[in-house]
N, C-alpha and C positions, 0 to 999 in steps of 0.2 A: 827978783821976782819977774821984770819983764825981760828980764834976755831967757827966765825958762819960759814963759809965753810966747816970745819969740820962736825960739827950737822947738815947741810943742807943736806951733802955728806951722812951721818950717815941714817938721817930718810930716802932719798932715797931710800940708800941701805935695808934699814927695811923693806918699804914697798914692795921694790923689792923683799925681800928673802918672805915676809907674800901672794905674791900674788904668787909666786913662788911656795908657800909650798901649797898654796891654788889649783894650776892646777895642782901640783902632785896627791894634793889627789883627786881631781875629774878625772883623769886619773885613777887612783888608783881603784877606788869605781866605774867609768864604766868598767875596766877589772872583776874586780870582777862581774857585771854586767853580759856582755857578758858571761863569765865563767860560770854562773850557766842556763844561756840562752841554752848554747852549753849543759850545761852536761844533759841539762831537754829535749833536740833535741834528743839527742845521747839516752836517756831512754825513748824516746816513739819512738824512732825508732826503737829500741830494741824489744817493748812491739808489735809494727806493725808487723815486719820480726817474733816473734815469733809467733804469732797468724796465720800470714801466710803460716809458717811452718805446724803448726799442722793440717790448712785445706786441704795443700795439703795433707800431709801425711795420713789423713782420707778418700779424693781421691783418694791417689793411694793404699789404702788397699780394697776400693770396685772396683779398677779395677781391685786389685791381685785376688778378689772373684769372679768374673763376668767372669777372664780367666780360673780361675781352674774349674769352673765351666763347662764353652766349652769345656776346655781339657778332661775333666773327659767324656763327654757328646761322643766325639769322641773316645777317647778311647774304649768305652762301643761299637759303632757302629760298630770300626775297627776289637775288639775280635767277635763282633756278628756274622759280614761277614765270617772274617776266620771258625770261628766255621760250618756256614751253608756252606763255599767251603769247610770244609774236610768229612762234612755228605753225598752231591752232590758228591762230587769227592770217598766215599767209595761204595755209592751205584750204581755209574756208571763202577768203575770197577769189581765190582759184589763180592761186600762184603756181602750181605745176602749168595749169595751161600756158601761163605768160612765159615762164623758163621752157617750155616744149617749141614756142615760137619762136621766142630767141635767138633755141638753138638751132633752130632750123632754116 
């Protein structure tokens, strides 16, 4: 009577440890699972955020072009002015006469 409580106890524990060994490994194999779920997330979020990078960045190189351009545009305006106030301001304090002396 106790060597078949024994073997009863026994194959129990058998299929105890077999179904045991069975939800490790399906535990197992959905980690791995997930794992390669997360690492394939993580590289096309990668592949997103870089593609989004370079559009801005081609953005903000035709905004760097579109400013220098204005600046340059103003610049040209600001030398112009000054240029015609010191020709205005030579010949109102009567800088023909001074170059007429000069040259003579």
């Amino acid at each position: 009577m106790f060597a078949q409580i024994v073997s009863v106890r026994t194959v129990v524990m058998s299929e105890n440890q077999v179904s045991l060994f069975e939800y490790i490994n399906d535990l197992r194999k959905e980690s791995k699972m997930e794992h390669e779920r997360l690492h394939k997330r993580i590289s096309d979020m990668k592949d997103e955020l870089m593609s989004e990078m370079k559009e801005i960045r081609a953005e903000q190189a035709q905004v760097n072009k579109r400013m220098d351009e204005r600046v340059t545009s103003l610049e040209k305006w600001k030398w112009t002015v000054v240029g015609g106030g010191i020709v205005v301001g030579f010949v109102l304090s009567g800088g023909f006469d001074i170059i007429k002396d000069f040259l003579s």
